[in-house]
C-alpha positions in Angstrom: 8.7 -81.8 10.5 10.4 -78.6 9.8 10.0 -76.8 6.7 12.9 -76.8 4.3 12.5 -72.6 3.9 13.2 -72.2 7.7 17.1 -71.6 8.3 19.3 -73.4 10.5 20.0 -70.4 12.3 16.9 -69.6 12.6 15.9 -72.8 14.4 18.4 -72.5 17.0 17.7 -69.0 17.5 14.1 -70.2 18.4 14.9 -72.4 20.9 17.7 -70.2 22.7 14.9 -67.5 22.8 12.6 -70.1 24.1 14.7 -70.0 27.4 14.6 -66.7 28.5 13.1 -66.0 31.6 13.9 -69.3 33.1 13.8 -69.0 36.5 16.9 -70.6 37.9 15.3 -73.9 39.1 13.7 -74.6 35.9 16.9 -74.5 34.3 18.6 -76.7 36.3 16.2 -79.0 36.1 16.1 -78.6 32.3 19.9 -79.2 32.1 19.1 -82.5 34.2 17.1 -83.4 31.9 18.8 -82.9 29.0 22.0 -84.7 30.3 19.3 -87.6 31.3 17.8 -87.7 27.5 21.0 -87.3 26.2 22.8 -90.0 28.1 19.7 -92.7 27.3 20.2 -91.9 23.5 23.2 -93.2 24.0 26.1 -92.3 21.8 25.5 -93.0 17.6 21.5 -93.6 18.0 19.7 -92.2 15.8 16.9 -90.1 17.5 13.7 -88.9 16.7 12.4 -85.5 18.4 8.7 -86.2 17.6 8.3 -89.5 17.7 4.6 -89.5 16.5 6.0 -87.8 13.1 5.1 -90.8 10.7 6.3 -89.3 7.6 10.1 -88.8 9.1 9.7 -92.5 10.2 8.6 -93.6 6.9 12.1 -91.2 5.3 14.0 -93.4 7.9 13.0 -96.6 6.7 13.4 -95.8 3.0 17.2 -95.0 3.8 17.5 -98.0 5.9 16.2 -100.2 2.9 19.2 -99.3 1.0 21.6 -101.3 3.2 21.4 -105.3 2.1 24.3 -106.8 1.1 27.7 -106.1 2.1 28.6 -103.0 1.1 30.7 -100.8 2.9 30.1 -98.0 5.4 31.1 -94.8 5.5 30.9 -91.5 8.1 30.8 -88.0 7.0 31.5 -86.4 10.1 31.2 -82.4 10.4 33.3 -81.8 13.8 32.4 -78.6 15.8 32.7 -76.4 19.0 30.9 -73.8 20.5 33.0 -70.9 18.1 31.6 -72.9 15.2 27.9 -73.4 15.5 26.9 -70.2 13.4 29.4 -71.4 10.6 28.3 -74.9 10.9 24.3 -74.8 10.5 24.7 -72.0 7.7 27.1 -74.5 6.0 24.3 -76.4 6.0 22.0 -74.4 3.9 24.7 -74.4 1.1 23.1 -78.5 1.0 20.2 -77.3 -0.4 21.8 -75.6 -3.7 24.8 -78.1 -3.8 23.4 -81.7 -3.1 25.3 -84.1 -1.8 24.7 -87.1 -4.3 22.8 -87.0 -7.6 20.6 -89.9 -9.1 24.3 -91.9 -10.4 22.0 -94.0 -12.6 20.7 -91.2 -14.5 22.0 -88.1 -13.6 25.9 -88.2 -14.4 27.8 -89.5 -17.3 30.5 -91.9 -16.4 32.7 -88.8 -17.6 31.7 -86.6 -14.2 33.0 -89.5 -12.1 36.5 -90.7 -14.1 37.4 -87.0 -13.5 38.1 -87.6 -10.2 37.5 -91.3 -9.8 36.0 -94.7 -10.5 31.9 -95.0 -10.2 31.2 -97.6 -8.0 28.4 -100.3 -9.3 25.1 -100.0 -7.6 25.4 -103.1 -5.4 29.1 -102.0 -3.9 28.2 -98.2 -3.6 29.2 -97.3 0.1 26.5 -96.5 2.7 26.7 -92.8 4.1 26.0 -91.5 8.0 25.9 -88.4 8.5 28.0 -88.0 12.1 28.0 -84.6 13.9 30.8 -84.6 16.7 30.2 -81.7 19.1 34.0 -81.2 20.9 32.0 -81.0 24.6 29.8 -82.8 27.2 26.3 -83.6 26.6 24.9 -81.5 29.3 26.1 -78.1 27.5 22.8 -76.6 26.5 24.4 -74.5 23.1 25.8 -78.1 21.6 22.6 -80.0 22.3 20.1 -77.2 20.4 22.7 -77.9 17.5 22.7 -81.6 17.3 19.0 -81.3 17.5 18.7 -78.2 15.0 20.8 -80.3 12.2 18.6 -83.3 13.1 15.3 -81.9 12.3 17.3 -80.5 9.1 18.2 -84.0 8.0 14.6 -85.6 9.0 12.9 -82.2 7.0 15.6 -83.1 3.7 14.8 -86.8 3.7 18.7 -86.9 4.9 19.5 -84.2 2.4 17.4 -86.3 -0.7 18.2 -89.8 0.9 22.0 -89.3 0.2 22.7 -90.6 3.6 21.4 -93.4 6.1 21.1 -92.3 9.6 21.9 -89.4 11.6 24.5 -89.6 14.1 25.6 -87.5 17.1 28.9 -87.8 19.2 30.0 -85.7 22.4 33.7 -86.1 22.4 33.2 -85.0 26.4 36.1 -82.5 26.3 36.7 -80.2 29.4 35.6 -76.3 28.8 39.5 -75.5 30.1 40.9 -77.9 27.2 38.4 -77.3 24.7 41.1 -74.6 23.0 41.7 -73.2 19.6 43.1 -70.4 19.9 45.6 -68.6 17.3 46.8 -65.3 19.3 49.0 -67.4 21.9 50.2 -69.9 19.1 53.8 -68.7 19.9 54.0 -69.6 23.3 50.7 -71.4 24.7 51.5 -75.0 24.5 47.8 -76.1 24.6 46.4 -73.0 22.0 45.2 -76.2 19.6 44.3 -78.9 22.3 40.6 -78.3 21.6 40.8 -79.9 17.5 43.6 -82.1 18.3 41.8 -83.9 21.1 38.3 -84.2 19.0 40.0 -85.6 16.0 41.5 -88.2 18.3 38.5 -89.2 19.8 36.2 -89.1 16.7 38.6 -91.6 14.8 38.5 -93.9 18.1 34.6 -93.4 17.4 34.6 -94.2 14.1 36.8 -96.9 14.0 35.0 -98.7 16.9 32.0 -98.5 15.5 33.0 -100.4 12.1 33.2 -97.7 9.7 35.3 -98.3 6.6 36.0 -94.5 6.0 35.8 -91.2 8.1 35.2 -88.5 5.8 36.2 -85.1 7.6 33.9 -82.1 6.5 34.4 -79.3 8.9 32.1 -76.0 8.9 34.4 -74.2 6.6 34.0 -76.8 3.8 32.0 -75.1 0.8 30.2 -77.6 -1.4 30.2 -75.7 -5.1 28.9 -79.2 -7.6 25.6 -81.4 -7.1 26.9 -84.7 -5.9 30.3 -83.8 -4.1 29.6 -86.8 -2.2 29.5 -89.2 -5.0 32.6 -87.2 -6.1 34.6 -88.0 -3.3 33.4 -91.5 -2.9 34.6 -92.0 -6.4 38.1 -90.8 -5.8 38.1 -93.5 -2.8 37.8 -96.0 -4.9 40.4 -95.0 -7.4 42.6 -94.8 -4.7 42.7 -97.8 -2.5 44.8 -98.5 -1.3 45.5 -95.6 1.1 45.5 -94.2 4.8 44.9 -90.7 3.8 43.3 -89.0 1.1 43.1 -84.9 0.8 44.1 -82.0 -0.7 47.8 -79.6 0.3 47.4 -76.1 0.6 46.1 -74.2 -2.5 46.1 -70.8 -1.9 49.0 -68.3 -2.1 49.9 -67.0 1.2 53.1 -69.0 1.1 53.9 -67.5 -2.6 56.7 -65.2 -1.4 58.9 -67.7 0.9 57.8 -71.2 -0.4 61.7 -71.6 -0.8 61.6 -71.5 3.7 58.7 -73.6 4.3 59.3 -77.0 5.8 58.8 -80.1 3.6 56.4 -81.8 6.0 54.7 -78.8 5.8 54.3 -78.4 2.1 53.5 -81.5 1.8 50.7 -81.5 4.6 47.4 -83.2 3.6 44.7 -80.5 5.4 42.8 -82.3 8.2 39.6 -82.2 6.2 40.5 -84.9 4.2 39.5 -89.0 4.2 40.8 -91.7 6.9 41.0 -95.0 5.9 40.2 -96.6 9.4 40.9 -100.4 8.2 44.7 -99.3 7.4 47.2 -100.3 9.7 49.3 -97.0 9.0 46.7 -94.8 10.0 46.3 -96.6 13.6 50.0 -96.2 14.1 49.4 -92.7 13.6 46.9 -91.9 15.8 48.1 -93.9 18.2 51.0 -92.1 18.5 48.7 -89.1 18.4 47.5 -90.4 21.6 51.2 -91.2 23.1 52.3 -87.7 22.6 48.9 -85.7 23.8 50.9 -85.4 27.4 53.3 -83.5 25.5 55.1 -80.6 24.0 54.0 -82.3 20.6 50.6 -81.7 21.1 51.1 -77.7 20.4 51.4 -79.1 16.8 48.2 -79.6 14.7 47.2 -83.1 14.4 47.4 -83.1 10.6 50.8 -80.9 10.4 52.1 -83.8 13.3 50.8 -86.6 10.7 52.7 -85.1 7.9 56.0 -84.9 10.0 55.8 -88.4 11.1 55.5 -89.6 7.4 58.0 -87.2 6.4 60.7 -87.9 8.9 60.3 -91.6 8.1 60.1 -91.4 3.7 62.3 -89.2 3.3 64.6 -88.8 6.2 64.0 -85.2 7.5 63.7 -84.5 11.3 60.6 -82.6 12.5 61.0 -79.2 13.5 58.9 -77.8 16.0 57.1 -74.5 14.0 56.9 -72.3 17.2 60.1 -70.9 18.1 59.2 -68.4 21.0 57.5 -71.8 23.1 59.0 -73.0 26.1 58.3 -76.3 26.6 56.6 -76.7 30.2 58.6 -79.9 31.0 61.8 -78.2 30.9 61.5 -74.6 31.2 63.9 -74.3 27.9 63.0 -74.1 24.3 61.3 -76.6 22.8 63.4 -79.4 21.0 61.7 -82.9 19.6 62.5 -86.2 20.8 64.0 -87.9 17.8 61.7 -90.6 16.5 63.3 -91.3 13.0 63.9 -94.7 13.6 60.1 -95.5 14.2 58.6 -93.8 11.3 61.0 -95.0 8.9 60.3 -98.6 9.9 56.8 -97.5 8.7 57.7 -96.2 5.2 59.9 -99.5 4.7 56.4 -101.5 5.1 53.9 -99.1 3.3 55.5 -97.0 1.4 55.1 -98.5 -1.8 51.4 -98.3 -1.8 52.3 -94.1 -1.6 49.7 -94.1 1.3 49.3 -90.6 1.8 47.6 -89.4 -1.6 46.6 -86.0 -2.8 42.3 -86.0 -3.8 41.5 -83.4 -6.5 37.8 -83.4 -5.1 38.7 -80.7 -2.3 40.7 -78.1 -2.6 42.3 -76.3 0.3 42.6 -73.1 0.9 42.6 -72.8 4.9 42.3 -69.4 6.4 43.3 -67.9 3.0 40.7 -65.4 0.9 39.8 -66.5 -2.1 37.9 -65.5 -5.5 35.3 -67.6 -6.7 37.1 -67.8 -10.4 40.1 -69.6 -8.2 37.9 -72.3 -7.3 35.3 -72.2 -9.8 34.1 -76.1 -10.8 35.9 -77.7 -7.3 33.6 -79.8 -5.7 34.7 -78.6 -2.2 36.5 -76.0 -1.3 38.3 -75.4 2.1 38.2 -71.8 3.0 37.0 -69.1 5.3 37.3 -66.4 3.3 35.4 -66.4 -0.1 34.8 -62.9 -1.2 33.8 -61.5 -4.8 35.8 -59.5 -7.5 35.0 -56.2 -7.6 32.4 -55.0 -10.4 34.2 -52.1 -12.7 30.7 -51.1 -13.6 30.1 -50.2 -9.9 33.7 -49.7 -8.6 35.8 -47.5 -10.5 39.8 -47.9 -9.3 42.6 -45.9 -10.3 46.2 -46.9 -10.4 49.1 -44.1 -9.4 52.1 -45.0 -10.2 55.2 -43.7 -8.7 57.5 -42.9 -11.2 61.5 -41.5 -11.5 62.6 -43.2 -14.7 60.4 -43.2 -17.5 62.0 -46.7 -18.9 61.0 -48.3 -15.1 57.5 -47.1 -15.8 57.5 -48.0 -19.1 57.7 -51.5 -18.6 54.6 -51.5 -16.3 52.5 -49.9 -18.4 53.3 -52.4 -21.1 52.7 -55.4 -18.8 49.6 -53.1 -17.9 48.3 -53.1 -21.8 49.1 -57.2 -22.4 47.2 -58.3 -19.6 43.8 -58.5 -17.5 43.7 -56.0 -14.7 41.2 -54.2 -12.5 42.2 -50.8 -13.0 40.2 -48.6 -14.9 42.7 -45.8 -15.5 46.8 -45.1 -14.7 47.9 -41.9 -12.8 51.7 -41.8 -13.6 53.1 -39.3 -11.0 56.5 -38.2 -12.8 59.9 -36.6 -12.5 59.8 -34.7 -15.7 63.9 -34.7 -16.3 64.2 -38.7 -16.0 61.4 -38.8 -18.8 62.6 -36.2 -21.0 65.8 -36.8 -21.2 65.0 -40.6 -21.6 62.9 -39.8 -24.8 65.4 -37.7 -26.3 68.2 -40.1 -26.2 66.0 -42.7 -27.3 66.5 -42.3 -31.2 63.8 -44.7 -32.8 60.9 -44.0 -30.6 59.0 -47.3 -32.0 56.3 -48.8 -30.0 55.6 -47.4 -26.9 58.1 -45.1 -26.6 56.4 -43.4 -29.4 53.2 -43.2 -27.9 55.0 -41.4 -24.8 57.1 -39.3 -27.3 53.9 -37.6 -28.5 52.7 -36.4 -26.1 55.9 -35.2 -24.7 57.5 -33.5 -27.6 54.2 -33.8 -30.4 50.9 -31.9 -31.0 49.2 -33.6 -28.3 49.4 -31.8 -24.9 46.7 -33.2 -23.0 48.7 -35.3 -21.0 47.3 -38.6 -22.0 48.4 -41.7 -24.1 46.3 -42.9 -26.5 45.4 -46.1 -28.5 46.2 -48.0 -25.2 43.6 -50.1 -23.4 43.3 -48.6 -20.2 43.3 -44.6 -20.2 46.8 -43.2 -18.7 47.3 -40.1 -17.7 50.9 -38.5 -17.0 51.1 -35.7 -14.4 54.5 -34.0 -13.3 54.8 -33.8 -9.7 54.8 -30.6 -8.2 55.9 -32.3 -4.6 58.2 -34.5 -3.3 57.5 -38.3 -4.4 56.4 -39.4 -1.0 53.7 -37.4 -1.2 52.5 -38.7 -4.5 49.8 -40.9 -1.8 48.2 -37.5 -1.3 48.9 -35.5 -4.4 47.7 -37.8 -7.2 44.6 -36.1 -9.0 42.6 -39.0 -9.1 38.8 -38.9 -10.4 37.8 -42.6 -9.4 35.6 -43.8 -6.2 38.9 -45.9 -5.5 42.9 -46.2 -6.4 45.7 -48.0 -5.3 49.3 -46.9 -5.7 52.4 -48.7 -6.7 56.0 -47.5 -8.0 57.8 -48.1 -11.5 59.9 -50.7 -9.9 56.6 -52.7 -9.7 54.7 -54.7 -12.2 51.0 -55.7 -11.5 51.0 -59.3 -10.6 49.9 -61.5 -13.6 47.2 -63.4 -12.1 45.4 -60.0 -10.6 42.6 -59.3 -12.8 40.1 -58.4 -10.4 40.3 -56.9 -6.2 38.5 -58.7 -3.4 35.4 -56.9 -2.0 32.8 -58.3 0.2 29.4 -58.7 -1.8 27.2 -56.4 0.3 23.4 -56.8 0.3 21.8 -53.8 -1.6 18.3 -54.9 -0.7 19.4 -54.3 3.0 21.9 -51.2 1.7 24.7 -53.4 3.2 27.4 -51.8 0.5 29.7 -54.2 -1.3 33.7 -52.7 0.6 37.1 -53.6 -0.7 39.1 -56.2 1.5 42.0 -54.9 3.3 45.3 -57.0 4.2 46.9 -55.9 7.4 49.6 -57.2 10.0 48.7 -56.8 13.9 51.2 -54.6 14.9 51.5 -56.8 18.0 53.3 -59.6 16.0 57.2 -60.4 16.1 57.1 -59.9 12.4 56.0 -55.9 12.9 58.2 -55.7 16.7 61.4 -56.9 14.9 61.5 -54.3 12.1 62.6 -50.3 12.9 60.2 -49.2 10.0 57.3 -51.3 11.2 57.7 -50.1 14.5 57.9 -46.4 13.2 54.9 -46.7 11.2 52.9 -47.9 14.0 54.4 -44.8 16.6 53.4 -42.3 13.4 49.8 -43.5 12.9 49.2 -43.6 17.2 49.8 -40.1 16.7 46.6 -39.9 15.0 44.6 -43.2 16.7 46.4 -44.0 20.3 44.6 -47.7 19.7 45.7 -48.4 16.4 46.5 -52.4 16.0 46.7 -52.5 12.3 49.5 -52.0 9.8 48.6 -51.8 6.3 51.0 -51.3 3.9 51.1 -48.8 1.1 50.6 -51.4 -1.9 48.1 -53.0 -0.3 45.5 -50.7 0.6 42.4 -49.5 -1.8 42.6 -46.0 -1.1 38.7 -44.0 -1.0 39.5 -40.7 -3.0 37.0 -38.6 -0.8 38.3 -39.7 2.5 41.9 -40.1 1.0 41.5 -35.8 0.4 40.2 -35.6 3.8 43.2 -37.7 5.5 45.7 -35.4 3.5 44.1 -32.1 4.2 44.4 -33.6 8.1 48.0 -35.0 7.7 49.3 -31.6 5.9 47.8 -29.8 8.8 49.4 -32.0 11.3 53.2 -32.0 10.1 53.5 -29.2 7.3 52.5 -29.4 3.5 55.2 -31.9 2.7 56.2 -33.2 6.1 58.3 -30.9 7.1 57.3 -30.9 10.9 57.5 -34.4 10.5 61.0 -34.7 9.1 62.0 -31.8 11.8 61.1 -33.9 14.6 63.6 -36.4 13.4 66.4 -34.2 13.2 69.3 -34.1 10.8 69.9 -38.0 10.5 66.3 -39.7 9.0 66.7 -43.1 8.6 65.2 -44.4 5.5 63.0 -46.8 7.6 61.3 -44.2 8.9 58.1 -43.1 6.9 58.8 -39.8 4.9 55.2 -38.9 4.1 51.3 -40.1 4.6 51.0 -44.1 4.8 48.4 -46.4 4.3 48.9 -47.0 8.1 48.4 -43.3 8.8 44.9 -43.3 6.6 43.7 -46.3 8.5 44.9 -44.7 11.8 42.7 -41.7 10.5 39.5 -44.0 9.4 39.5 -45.1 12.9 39.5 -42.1 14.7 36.5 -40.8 12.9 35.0 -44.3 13.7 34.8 -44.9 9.6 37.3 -47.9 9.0 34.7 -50.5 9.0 32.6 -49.1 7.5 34.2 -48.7 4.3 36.9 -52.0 4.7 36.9 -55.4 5.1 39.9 -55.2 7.5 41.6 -59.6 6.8 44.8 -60.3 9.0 47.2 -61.4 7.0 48.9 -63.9 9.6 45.6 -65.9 9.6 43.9 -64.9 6.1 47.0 -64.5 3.9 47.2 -62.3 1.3 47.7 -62.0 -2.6 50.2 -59.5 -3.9 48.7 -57.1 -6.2 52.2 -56.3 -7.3 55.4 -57.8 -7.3 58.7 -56.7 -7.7 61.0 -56.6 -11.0 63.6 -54.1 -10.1 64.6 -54.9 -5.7 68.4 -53.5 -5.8 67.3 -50.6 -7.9 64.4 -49.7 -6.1 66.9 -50.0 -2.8 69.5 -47.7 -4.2 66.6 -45.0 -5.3 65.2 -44.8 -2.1 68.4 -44.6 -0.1 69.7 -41.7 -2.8 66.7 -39.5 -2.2 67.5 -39.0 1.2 71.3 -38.8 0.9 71.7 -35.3 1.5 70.1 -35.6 5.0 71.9 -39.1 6.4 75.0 -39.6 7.9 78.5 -40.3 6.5 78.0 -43.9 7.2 74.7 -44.0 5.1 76.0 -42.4 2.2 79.0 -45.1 2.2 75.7 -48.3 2.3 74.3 -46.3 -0.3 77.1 -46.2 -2.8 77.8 -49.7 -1.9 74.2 -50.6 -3.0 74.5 -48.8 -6.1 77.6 -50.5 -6.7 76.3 -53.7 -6.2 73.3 -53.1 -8.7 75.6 -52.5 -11.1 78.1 -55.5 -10.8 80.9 -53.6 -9.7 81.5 -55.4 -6.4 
């Protein structure tokens, strides 16, 4: 058997190393003969790969014995593909410090399980196979070493400390050429999905068929975080019968900023890693018009987000709209529009729809592509995520906050949300315009509060330029430089900063930055985690001032793909002086060559100054950026504002003012319209 300490990566690395040198007819004659074994198996056999190992016998039996009486049957399946067999056997070692079930007689108060569910009586508890579903054919080389690694995993674990019956494996047989998932065409490849869509089909038609009660869906990106996450889950089951569907909607916050414009049936969406009911009669109406429509321009939509429509359309009388608006569909040659099929799905809300079918499990949370801090998740059972990352450490990472100042009042009211709440910063860099400020403090006659603190150092002994009896140390600095070059000028002392402006408060739920957690014994360094947008996208190609940002910073890296914007970015002090020392030598000590090249009229979507964009552009051409970021793509990972906006028609006006004297007639005329508008005058 294989010891427990051996990884499952390691396994499979063995056996791929095993094969070189093959000459060419041994390997075909191995692939022969692995199509031959695999096809005898015989599809949901459990297989031994040393038969003369007793003691895994012996395991086998002991699980076996648990199955008299009647009691229901149940399939955690753990679908993959050939992109997912790194994530999917290291998943697996997460089992070992996470176990699936505990001992339910001893182990957990009946407390752990109303949390989430009822606690089923010994004689009723459900029996457990683990299924793994490989998306291919049984003759591909890569999928068999995994069903075999996880195998000899379960057999070494005692099926992971007898939590589950057998071991089963399942080739869903599809094509190379079909076998896609594949986000970068998702605007206008019809098929960039077909790969999950297709498995998920044929795993519940595998499922069902062989008399399962329950398919629980566990793909490679599901974190266990709780000993017996299982027993959790089975618990919520049987709360909630009865139902077809039973899973979690999307947790994390990439939506935050335009929830108001996402699609019901999409809000509402129950991830696919969720639990099918396979004896109700709603869910085989689903798939099988799952199955209907895979011939079609509905099969560009995820199986799940498809489920969610159909039960949307028909409860509460919305028509599905199809997400991808640049698609053509192939049948016609013309944008995609849905066949209307209202009148079929609401004929199955009338029959189920008082047992609320689709439910929402608290067991699972989902958090998709998103990035995500352990505190967000911290006591979930499961988690659904890709990108778990760890606060930063203030006692290693030090991190600045520059603040962009013009009023004082505007930056006033940051630093005061600053001082009432958790933050990561360990000290504030307020970059000022020393007339807004002064004359501010002298009109203001009480100076109570805060505004006495500032007035102190203003007009009092104390000249150092710091407030005091605050919680995070703030320094105030008049700018000797245009504000657009505040990026460059801010004297800050820290390993890190980030930059904002006074029309900004930091976001109330930001009390620590995403870094990756590094491996000091290997000198792997802990980086900060870096939203960008490919600058490939529709979102960047439709905007002037995306588009200018990207022309400015392929002046400095021709194969720049990446913008990053200016709120976003953890700036490195050392290589931020660098960058500037390059940028000031490239267009003049505050832009001038830069502005020059513009000519008289500079819109205000064109950068003024240095950019976060630029300083990536900059990493990259010294062959730096990865080194020092964890560079996440914000159209796949999401991305969590670190500051959000109080003051959006001032901030406009400000902006558009400080570059009044160099626009046209016509942008003077939008700017005092904006101004009026802020103030309620039209």
């Amino acid at each position: 058997s294989v010891a427990s300490s051996v990884s499952a990566i390691d396994l499979i690395l063995d056996k791929l190393e095993q094969r070189r040198g093959f000459k060419f007819f041994q390997a075909a004659i191995s692939i022969w003969a692995i199509v031959a074994v695999a096809k005898n198996l015989g599809v949901g056999k459990h297989v031994y790969l040393d038969p003369a190992d007793e003691v895994e016998k012996e395991a086998h039996g002991l699980r076996l014995s648990h199955e008299a009486g009647d009691r229901p049957r149940f399939a955690l399946v753990r679908p993959f593909a050939r992109s997912d067999v790194e994530t999917l056997l290291k998943s697996f070692e997460l089992w070992d410090s996470a176990r699936p079930c505990g001992n339910y007689k001893t182990e957990w108060n009946l407390e752990d399980y109303t949390v989430y569910g009822d606690r089923y009586a010994e004689d009723e508890h459900p029996i457990v196979d683990l299924v793994i579903s490989f998306s291919g054919k049984s003759g591909d080389i890569e999928g068999y070493d995994t069903l075999s690694t996880i195998q000899e995993l379960f057999d070494a674990r005692n099926g992971w400390g007898g939590c589950f019956s057998e071991f089963v494996s399942f080739e869903a047989g599809i094509n190379p050429e079909d076998d896609i998932y594949d986000h970068q065409p998702i605007q206008t490849n019809p098929h960039w999905v077909n790969g999950p869509n297709e498995q998920f089909r044929k795993n519940y038609r595998f499922i069902k068929n062989k008399g399962y009660a329950s398919m629980i869906m566990m793909e490679s990106d599901v974190q266990p975080q709780v000993d017996g996450w299982l027993d959790l889950a089975l618990s919520e089951v049987k709360r909630n019968q009865p139902f077809a569907v039973l899973g979690s909607k999307y947790s994390g916050n990439s939506w935050d900023n335009f929830r108001e414009e996402i699609p019901t049936a999409l809000l509402d969406h129950i991830n696919g890693n969720a639990i099918y009911n396979t004896t109700h009669p709603l869910l085989e109406k689903m798939v099988n018009e799952l199955e209907k429509e895979k011939n079609t321009i509905f099969n560009a939509i995820p199986f799940d987000y498809r489920m969610s429509q159909m039960w949307t359309e028909g409860s509460k009388g919305i028509p599905s709209d199809f997400p991808f608006k640049s698609m053509i569909d192939p049948a016609t040659g013309n944008p995609v529009v849905l066949d209307p099929k209202m009148n079929t799905f609401r004929q199955w809300y009338e029959e189920y729809g008082n047992e609320q079918p689709i439910k929402q499990a608290h067991v699972i949370e989902n958090y998709g592509a998103t990035n995500f801090l352990p505190q967000q998740v911290e006591g979930v059972p499961l988690v659904h995520g890709k990108g778990l990352y760890i606060p930063n450490d203030p006692n290693l990472h030090k991190i600045t906050l520059v603040i962009t100042d013009w009023q004082m009042d505007r930056a006033n009211q940051l630093l005061e949300a600053l001082d009432n709440n958790d933050h990561p910063f360990t000290e504030v860099v307020v970059m000022r315009t020393w007339k807004g400020w002064a004359e501010l403090i002298k009109q203001n006659s009480e100076n109570t509060g805060y505004m006495s603190k500032i007035y102190s150092i203003l007009f009092g002994d104390d000249n150092s330029g710091e407030l005091h009896g605050l919680s995070t140390k703030v320094r105030i600095v008049d700018r000797v430089a245009p504000e657009y070059m505040d990026l460059c000028e801010a004297p800050v002392e820290t390993e890190y900063f980030m930059i904002t402006n006074s029309y900004h408060r930091v976001a109330p739920d930001i009390s620590h930055l995403m870094f990756t957690s590094g491996d000091v014994s290997s000198g792997i360094p802990s980086k900060p985690v870096i939203p960008y947008t490919p600058s490939e996208m529709d979102l960047c190609q439709e905007h002037v001032g995306c588009l200018e940002t990207v022309k400015l910073g392929r002046e400095i890296y021709p194969n720049l793909d990446k913008v990053v914007l200016d709120f976003e970015m953890v700036f490195e002090t050392s290589t931020r002086n660098e960058f500037c020392k390059y940028w000031k030598g490239l267009y003049g000590q505050n832009g001038a060559k830069l502005h020059k090249s513009y000519g008289v009229v500079y819109s205000p979507e064109v950068p003024h100054g240095p950019s976060a964009t630029s300083y990536t552009a900059y990493l990259y051409s010294l062959g730096i950026a990865e080194s020092l970021f964890e560079f996440s793509d914000k159209s796949r990972q999401g991305s969590r504002d670190i500051f959000v906006k109080v003051l959006e028609d001032e901030e406009q006006s400000n902006f558009l003012l400080n570059w009044g004297d160099a626009s046209t007639v016509n942008l003077r005329h939008k700017t005092k319209r904006i101004q009026r508008k802020s103030k309620g005058e039209e």
